[in-house]
N, C-alpha and C positions, 0 to 999 in steps of 0.2 A: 527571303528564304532562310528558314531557321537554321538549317541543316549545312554545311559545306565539308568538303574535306580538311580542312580545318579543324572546324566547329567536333567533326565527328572523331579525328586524332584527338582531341582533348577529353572529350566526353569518355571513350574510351580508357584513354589513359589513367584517368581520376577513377574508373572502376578497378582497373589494374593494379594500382598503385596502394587505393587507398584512404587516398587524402589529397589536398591541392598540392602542398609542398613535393611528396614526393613524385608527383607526377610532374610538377617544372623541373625538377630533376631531370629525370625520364627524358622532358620534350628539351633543357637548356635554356628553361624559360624563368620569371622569379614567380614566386608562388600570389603576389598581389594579380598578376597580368592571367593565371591559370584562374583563380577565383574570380576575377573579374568576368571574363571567357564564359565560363557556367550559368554567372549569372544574368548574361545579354541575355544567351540562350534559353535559358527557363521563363523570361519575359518574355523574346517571340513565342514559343512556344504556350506558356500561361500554362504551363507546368511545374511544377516542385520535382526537380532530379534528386536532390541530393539532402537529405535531413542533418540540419548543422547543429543540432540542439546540443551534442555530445560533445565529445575532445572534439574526433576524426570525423567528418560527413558520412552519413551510411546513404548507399541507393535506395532511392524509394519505390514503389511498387511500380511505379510511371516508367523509371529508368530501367531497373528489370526486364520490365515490357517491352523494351526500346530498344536492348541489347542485342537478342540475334539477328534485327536487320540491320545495325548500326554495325556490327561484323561482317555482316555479308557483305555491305558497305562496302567498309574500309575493304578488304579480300577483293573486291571486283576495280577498285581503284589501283591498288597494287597489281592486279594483273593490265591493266589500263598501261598504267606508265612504263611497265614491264615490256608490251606489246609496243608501246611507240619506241623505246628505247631500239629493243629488238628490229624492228623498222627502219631508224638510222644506221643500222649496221650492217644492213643488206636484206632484211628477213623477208621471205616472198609474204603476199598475202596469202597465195594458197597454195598446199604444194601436191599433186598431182602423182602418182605412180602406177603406170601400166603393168601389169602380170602374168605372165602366162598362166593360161589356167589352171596348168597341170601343178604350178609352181606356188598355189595359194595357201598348200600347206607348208609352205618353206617355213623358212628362220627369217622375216620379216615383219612380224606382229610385235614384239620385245623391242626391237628397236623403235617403231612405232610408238608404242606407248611410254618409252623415255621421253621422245619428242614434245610429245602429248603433255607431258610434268613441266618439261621444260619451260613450251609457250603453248600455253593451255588456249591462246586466240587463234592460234594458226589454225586456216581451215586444213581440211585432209580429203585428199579424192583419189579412195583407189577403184580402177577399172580391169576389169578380166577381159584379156584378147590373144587371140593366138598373138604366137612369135612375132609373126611376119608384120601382124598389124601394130602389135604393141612399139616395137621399133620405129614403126612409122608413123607412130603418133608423137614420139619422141625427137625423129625429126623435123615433123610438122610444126612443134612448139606446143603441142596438145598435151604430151607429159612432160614432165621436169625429169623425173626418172622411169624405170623399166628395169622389169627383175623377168629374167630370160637364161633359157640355156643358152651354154658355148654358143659362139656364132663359127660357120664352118670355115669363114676364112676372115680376116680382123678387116673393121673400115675404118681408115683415116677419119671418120666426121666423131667417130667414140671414143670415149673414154670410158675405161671398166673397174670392177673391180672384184675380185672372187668372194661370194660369199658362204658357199656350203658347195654341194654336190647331190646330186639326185640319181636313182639308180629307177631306168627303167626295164618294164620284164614286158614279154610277149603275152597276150593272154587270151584265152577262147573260152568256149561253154563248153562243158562236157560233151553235149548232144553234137555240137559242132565239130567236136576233137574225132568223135568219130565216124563223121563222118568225112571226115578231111584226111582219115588215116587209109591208106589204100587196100587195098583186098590181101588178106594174108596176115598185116600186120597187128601189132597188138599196142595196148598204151605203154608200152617199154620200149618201141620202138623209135625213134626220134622222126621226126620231119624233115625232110630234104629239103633243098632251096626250090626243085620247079612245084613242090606242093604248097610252099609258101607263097611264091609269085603267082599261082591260080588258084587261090582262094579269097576270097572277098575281103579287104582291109577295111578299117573303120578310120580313120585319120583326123585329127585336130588338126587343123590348118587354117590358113586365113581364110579373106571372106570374099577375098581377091583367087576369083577360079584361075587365074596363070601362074598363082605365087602357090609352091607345095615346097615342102624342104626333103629332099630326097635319103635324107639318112635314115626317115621314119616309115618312108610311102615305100614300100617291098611290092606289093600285088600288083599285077595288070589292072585290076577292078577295084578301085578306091570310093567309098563313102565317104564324105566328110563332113563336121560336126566344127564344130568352133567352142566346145565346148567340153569339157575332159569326163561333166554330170554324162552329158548325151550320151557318150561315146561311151561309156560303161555302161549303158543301158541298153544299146546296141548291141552291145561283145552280150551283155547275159543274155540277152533275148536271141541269139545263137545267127543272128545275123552277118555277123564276121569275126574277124581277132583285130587285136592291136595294139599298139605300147601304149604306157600308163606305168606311173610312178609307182615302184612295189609297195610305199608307202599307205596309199591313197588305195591299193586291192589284196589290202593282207588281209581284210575281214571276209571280203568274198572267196578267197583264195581258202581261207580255212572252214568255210560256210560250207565249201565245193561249188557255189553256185561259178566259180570262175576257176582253171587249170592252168599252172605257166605250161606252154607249147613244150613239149620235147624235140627239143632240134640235133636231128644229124650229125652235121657239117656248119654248124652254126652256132654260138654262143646267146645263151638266152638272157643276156644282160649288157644295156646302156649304161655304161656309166659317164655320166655328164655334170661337167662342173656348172652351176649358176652364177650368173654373175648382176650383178647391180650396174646398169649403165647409163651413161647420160651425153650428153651433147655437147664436144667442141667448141662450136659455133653458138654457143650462147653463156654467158656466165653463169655460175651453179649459184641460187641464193641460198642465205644463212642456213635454211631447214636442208635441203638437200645436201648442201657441206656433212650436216652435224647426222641425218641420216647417214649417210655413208661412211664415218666416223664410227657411229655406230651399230652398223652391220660388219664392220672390219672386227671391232672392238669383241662382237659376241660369239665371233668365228672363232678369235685366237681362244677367246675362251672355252668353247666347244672342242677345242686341239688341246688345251691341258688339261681340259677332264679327261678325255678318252687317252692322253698321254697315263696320266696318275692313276686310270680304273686301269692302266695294262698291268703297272709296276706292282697294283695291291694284289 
């Protein structure tokens, strides 16, 4: 075989370089054992690399031609050695992260794609599941990580860590607001709590009908959806209301095709911190370390912008 990682460090280098000598420079080699090197190779192959007629060798049309996969090469062997190294030092082969759906616009993608720089072999698998399920795939062994809101009261099996905060708002259709609104009243008037508990909820929730998380379920009569797309489709199509990241229904919200609730006796804002969690009961490998390092890392970041946008 012509070719080795060897063979192709050399060949490269002598384009790099130049010349033989300054390329045993480069590799710490003497420039007899670099020439020598080129020309095994130009005899397996029964090719002319490199025209010696001159002072310096120039590449010949052959070697030109040979160059961007003799790079891409070399680039995939360096990620090679990179990923086994990685490997010795704990590196999962693939690392997993469950999300609540509502939470897939989060500050999660940027860290991500640092990762991605980092160890360009590392597989990546992210899945969308309610809360309830996402956590329980996490301690199934199903996810490595889980990116969830607050949990209502901490479990010894987790470990967390804050990465942003999400604000959720109540929301209905117009056609729905009015008719939820009682006789007499007008859209200035806010909603009470028993017009909130009888009227139809839409609810993201697991897939497990015993598991509902009761901070978000309000209504006697709950639909539920497993998914945050559905559930906004629901709420527009005047079938109920529900919470939903203000983030995620600013467009609807200014479209009119969606209205935040006006509530009475009520506050019409979630605010819930997010958190990146993971499992006790199993050692975290290199990627999910260096994720969580780097979700911390973008947060503080995120706190001196909006520190230094207050001060200008």
């Amino acid at each position: 075989m012509a070719f080795t990682s060897e063979s192709v460090q050399l060949f490269l280098a002598v384009l790099d370089q130049g010349s033989f000598s300054a390329a045993a420079r480069a590799l710490g080699r003497v420039p007899s054992a670099v020439s020598m090197a080129i020309g095994h190779l130009e005899a397996e192959l029964d090719l002319v690399l490199f025209d010696r007629s001159g002072r310096e060798p120039r590449p010949t049309a052959a070697a030109l031609s040979l160059q961007p996969q003799a790079r891409l090469l070399a680039a995939q062997l360096q990620q090679l050695q990179a990923q086994a190294l990685a490997l010795t030092q704990g590196l999962e082969s693939r690392l997993t992260l469950a999300i609540a759906p509502e939470l897939l616009a989060a500050q999660w993608r940027s860290p991500l794609a640092t990762l991605a720089q980092e160890y360009p072999l590392l597989e990546v698998e992210v899945l969308a599941a309610p809360q309830a399920d996402a956590l329980s795939m996490l301690h199934a062994g199903r996810a490595d990580l889980a990116l969830v809101f607050e949990r209502p009261s901490l479990d010894g099996r987790e470990g967390f860590q804050e990465v942003s905060s999400e604000i959720l708002v109540a929301v209905i259709s117009p056609e729905q607001l009015a008719r939820t609104l009682q006789p007499g009243q007008d859209g200035g008037v806010g909603l009470r709590e028993d017009q909130l508990t009888n009227t139809r909820q839409i609810v993201v929730a697991s897939r497990d009908l015993a598991t509902i998380d009761t901070r978000f379920a309000y209504a006697r009569h709950c639909w539920r959806t497993d998914n945050h797309i559905a559930a906004l489709g629901l709420i527009e199509a005047g079938l109920g209301w529900g919470w939903l990241p203000q983030s995620f229904v600013r467009g609807q919200i200014a479209a009119g095709t969606l209205v935040q609730m006006p509530f009475d006796n009520l506050t019409n804002r979630l605010e819930l911190w997010v958190d990146v969690v993971w499992s006790k009961e199993r050692p975290l490998g290199l990627a999910a370390r260096r994720f969580i390092a780097l979700v911390s890392a973008d947060r503080e970041a995120r706190k001196l912008l909006a520190a230094t946008a207050k001060v200008l």
